[in-house]
C-alpha positions as CSV (number, residue, x, y, z in Angstrom):
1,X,130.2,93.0,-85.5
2,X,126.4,93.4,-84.7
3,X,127.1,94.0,-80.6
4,X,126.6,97.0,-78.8
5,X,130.0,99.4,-78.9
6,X,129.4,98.7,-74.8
7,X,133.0,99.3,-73.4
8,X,134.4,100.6,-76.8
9,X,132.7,103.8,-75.8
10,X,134.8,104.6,-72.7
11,X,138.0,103.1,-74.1
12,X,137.7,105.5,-77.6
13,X,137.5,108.5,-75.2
14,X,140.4,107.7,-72.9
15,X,142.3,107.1,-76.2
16,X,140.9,110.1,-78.1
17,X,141.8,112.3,-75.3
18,X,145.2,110.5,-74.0
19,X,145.8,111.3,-78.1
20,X,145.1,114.9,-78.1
21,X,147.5,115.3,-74.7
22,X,150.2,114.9,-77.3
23,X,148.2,116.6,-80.3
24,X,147.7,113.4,-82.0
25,X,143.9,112.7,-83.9
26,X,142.4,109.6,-83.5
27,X,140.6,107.8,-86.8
28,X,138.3,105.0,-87.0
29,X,138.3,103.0,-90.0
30,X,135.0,101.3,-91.1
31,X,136.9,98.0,-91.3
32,X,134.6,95.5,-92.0
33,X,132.7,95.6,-89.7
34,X,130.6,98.3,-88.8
35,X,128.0,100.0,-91.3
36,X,127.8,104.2,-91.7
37,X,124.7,104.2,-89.9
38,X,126.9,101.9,-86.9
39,X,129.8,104.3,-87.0
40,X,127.8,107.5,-86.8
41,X,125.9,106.3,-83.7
42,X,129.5,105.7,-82.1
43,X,130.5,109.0,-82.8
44,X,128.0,110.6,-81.9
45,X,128.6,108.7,-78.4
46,X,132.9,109.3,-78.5
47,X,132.8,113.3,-79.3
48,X,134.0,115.2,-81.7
49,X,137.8,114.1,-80.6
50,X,137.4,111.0,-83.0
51,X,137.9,111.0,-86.8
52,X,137.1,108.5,-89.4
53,X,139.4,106.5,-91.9
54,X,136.9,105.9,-94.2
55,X,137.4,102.9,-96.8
56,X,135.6,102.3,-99.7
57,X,135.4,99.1,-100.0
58,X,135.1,97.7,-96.8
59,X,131.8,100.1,-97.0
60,X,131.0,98.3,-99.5
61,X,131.8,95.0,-97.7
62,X,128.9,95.8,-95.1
63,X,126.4,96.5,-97.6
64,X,126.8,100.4,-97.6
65,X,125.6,102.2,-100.4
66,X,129.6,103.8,-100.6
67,X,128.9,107.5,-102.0
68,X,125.7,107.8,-99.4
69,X,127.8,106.3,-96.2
70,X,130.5,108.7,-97.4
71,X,128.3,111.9,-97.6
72,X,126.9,110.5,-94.4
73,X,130.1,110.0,-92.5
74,X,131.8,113.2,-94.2
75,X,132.3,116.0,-91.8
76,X,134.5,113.5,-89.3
77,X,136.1,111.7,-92.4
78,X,140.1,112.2,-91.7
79,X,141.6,110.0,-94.2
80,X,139.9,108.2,-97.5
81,X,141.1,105.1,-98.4
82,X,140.7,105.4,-102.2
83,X,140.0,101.8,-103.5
84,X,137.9,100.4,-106.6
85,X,137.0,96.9,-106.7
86,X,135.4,94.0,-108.0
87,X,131.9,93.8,-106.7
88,X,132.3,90.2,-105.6
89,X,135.2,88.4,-103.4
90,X,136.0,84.8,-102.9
91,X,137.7,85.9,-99.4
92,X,136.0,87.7,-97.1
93,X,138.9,88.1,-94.7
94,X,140.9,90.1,-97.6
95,X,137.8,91.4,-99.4
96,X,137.5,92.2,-102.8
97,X,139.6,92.2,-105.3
98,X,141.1,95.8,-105.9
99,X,141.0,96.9,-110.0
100,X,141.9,100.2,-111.7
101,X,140.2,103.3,-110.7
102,X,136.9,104.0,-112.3
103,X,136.5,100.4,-113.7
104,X,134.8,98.4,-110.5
105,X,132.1,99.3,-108.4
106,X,133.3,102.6,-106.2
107,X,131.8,105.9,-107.5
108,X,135.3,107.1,-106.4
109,X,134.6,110.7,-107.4
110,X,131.4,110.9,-105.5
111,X,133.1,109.9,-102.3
112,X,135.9,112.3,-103.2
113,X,132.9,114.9,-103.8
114,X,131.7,114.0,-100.4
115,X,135.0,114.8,-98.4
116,X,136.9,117.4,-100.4
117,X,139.4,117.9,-97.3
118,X,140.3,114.6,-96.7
119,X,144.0,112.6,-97.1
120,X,143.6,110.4,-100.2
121,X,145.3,107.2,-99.1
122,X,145.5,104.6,-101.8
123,X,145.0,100.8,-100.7
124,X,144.8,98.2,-102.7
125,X,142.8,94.7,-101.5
126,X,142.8,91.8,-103.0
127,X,145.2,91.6,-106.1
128,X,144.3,89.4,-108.9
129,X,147.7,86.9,-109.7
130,X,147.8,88.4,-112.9
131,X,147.9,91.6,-112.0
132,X,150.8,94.0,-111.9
133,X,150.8,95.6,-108.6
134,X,152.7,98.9,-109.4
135,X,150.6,99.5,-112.6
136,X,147.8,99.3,-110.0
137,X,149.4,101.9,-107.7
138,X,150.3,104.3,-110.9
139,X,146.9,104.1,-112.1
140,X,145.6,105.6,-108.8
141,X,148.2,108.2,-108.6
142,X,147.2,109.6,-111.6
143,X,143.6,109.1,-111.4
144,X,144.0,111.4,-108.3
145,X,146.0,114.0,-109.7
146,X,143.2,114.1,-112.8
147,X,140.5,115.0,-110.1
């Protein structure tokens, strides 16, 4: 985090291509650790062979405004990892705590807006103690078949 990609560059494109031998696509997730603005720059220096897993709350995590590094990152976005949270996190490791769509922080439909053509992946973070994980999981599933 915060160092030049350096040596990533190189390795990305042997992988990227070494991927496509076998018709494979490689995705990125912003994991933490590298803001929109970061990402795009080491796409830009990959190529067009690598995609992006892009998750909503670790874009939130690096202090991206979500719906603007979505729109920002959306033509290589593969794969959305729909997830609302809490806006705050006691463990920064496991980052924030994951609540039922459209009642955190996410705008959820404008990242959705943003990459219409994407796989909708649900993940769920952090999980409050009192929370009831498969309520959590059936809460997203309808959420996304309501959009």
């Amino acid at each position: 985090r915060g160092r030049p990609p350096g040596p990533a560059v190189g390795l990305l494109q042997e992988a990227c291509a070494a991927a496509g031998e076998h018709g494979v696509r490689l995705a990125l997730e912003n994991h933490g650790d590298l803001t929109a603005v970061q990402l795009e720059q080491l796409l830009q220096q990959v190529g067009d062979e690598l995609r992006v897993c892009f998750d909503t709350a670790n874009a939130l995590r690096v202090g991206d405004d979500v719906a603007a590094a979505a729109q920002r990152l959306a033509p290589a976005i593969e794969i959305v990892h729909v997830k609302d949270c809490a806006g705050t996190w006691d463990d920064a490791a496991a980052g924030p705590v994951s609540v039922q769509p459209g009642t955190g922080v996410i705008p959820i439909d404008d990242v959705l807006r943003a990459c219409p053509d994407a796989l909708a992946c649900i993940e769920l973070g952090q999980i409050p103690p009192d929370a009831d994980e498969l309520l959590l999981v059936s809460g997203y599933v309808d959420y996304l078949r309501s959009r």
